[in-house]
C-alpha positions as CSV (number, residue, x, y, z in Angstrom):
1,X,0.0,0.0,0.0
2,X,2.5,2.3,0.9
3,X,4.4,1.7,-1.8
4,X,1.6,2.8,-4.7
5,X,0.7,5.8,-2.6
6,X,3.6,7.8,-5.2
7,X,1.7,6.4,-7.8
8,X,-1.4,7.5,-7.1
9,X,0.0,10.8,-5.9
10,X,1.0,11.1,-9.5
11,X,-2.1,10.2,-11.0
12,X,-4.1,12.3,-8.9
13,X,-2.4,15.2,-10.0
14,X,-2.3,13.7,-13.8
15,X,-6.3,13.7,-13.4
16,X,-6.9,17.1,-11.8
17,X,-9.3,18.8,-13.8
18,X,-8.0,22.0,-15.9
19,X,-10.0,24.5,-14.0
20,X,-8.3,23.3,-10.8
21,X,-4.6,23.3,-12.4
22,X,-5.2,26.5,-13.7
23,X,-6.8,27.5,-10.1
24,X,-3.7,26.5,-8.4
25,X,-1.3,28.0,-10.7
26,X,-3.3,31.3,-10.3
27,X,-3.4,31.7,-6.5
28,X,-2.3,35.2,-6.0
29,X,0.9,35.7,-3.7
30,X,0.1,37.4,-0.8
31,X,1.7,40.9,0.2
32,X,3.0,39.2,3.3
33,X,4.7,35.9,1.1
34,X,6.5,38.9,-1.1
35,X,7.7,40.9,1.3
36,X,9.0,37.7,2.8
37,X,10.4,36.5,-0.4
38,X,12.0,39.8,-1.2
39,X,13.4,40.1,2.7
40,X,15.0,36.7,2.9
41,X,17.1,37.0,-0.5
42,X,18.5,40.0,1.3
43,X,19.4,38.4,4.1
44,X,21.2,36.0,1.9
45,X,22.7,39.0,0.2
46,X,23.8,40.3,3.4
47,X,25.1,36.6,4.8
48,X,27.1,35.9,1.4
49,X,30.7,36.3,1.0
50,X,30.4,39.2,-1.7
51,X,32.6,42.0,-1.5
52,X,30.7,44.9,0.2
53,X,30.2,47.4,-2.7
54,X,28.8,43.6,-4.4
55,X,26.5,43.6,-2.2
56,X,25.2,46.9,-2.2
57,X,24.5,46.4,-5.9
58,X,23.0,43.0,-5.4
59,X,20.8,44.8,-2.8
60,X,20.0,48.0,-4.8
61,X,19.1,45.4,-7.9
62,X,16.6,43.6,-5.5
63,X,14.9,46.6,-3.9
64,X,14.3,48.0,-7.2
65,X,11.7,46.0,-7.7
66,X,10.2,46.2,-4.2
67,X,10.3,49.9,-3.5
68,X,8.1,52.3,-5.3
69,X,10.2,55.2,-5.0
70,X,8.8,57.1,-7.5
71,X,5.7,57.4,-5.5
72,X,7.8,57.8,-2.3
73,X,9.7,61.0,-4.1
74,X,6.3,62.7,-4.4
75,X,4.7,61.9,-0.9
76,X,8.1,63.4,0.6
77,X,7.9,66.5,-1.7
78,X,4.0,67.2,-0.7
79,X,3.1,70.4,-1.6
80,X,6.4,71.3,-3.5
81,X,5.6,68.7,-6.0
82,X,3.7,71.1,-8.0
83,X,6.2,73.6,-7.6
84,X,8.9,71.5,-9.8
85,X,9.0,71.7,-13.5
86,X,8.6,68.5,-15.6
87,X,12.4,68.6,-16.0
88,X,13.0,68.9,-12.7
89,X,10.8,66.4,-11.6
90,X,12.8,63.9,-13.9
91,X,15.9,64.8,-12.3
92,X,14.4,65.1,-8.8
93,X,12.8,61.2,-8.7
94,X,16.4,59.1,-10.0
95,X,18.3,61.1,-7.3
96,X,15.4,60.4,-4.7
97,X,15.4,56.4,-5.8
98,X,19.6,57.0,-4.9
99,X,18.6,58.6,-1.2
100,X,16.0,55.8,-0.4
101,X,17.9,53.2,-1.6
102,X,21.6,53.8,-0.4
103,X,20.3,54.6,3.3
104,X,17.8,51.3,2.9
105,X,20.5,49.1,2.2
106,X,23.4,50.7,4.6
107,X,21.6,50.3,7.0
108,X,20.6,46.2,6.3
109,X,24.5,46.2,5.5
110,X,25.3,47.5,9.0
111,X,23.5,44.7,10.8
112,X,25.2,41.3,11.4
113,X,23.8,38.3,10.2
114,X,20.1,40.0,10.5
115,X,16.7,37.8,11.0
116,X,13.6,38.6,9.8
117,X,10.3,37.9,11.8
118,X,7.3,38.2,9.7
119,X,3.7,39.0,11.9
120,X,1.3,39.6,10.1
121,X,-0.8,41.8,7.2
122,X,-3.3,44.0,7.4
123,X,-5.4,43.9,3.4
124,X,-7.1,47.3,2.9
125,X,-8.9,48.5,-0.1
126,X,-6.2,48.7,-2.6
127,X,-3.3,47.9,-0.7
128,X,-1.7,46.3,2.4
129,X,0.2,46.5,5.2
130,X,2.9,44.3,6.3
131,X,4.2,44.2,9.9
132,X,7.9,42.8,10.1
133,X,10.6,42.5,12.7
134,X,14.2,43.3,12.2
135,X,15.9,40.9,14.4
136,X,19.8,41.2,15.4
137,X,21.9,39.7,18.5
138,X,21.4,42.9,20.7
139,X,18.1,44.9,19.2
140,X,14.7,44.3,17.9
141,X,12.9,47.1,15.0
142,X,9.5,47.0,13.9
143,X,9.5,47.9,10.3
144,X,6.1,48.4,8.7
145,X,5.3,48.0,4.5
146,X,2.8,49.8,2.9
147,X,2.6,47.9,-0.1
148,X,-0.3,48.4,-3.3
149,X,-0.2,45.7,-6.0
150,X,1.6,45.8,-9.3
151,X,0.4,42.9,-11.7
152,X,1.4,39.8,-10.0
153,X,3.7,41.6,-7.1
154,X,3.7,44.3,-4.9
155,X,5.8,47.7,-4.4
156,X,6.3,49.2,-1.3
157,X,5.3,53.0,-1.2
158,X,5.7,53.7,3.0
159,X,8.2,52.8,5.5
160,X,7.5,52.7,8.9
161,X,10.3,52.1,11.2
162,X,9.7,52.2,15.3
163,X,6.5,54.2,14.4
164,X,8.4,56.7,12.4
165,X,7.4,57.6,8.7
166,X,10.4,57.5,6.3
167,X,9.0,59.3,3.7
168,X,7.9,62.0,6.2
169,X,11.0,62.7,7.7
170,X,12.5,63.3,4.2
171,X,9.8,65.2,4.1
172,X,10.6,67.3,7.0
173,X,14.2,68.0,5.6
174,X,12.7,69.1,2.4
175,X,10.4,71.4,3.8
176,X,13.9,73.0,5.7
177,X,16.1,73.2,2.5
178,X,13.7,74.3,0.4
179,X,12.5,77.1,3.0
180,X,15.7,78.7,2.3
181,X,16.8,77.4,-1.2
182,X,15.6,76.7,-4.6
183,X,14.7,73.9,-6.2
184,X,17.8,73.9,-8.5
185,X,19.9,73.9,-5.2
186,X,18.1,71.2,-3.9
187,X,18.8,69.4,-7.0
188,X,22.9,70.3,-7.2
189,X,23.0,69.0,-3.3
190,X,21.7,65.6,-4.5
191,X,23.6,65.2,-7.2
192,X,27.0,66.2,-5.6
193,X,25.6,63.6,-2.9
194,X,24.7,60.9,-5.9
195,X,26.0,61.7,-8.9
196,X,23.7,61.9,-11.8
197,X,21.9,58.6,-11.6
198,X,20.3,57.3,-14.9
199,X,17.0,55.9,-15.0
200,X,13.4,57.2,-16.1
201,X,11.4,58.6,-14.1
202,X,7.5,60.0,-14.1
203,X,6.2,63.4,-14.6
């Protein structure tokens, strides 16, 4: 007995009507599996023997496709959104996507050997939340994902970290530079901070 139960394993699944195959193969991933899948190759990224400037591309490559910073870029800016030209707006969001990402990922980098701990999501009309742990030897952070979904995945548009919003304290330290500067030195700060990063961006 035991030994047909492969067999018939294998023709169960053989016999599976189309509408379920197709049922199974079209179970939407959660927002809390992504965010796990997503978190987990960084902390292999982080745990592998790369060099470190390997690893920060290897991390900036992953998070690409995780963090919306587009739509992070414009939260931050609020009100002086409208204030930038289309030009400037092209410029603004590559050197933003540089800001996000490099502190994101220095400060994943800085941790050693970090754990992930994964408790639970929140579905809302449109979107999600995701409530992870950062887990090290010595200190424990509570990182909260907003997250909205893009075809088959999701993107991260907020960051929550210890009840702080990420996007609004750039926020904050736009509303400061560009109290007493223009939008053209904002831009030159940035880009003697990131260089001239390629990479389209919305208008």
């Amino acid at each position: 007995m035991i030994a047909r139960f492969p067999i018939l394993l294998v023709l169960s699944l053989l016999l599976a009507t189309p509408a379920q195959a197709l049922a199974a193969a079209a179970k939407p991933v959660t927002p809390l599996d992504y965010t796990r899948t997503i978190l987990e190759r960084a902390r292999a990224i982080v745990a592998g023997n790369q060099t470190h400037d390997q690893k920060v591309a290897a991390m900036s490559a992953l998070f690409a496709k995780f963090l919306d910073t587009d739509a992070m870029g414009r939260e931050a800016l609020g009100q002086h959104w409208s204030s930038f030209t289309p030009a400037q707006r092209k410029e603004f969001l590559p050197l933003f996507r540089e800001l996000i990402q490099r502190a994101y990922v220095q400060d994943l980098l800085l941790f050693q050997s970090p754990d992930f701990q994964y408790v639970g999501q929140q579905l809302l009309n449109g979107g999600a939340l995701v409530d992870t742990k950062i887990v090290t030897p010595k200190d424990k952070f509570d990182i909260r994902y907003t997250l909205v979904p893009v075809g088959e995945e999701w993107m991260v548009t907020a960051i929550t970290v210890e009840g702080v919003s990420l996007i609004a304290n750039y926020g904050n330290q736009f509303n400061r530079v560009l109290a007493r500067m223009t939008v053209e030195d904002l831009l030159a700060l940035m880009k003697r901070k990131f260089g001239n990063p390629s990479g389209d961006a919305a208008t």
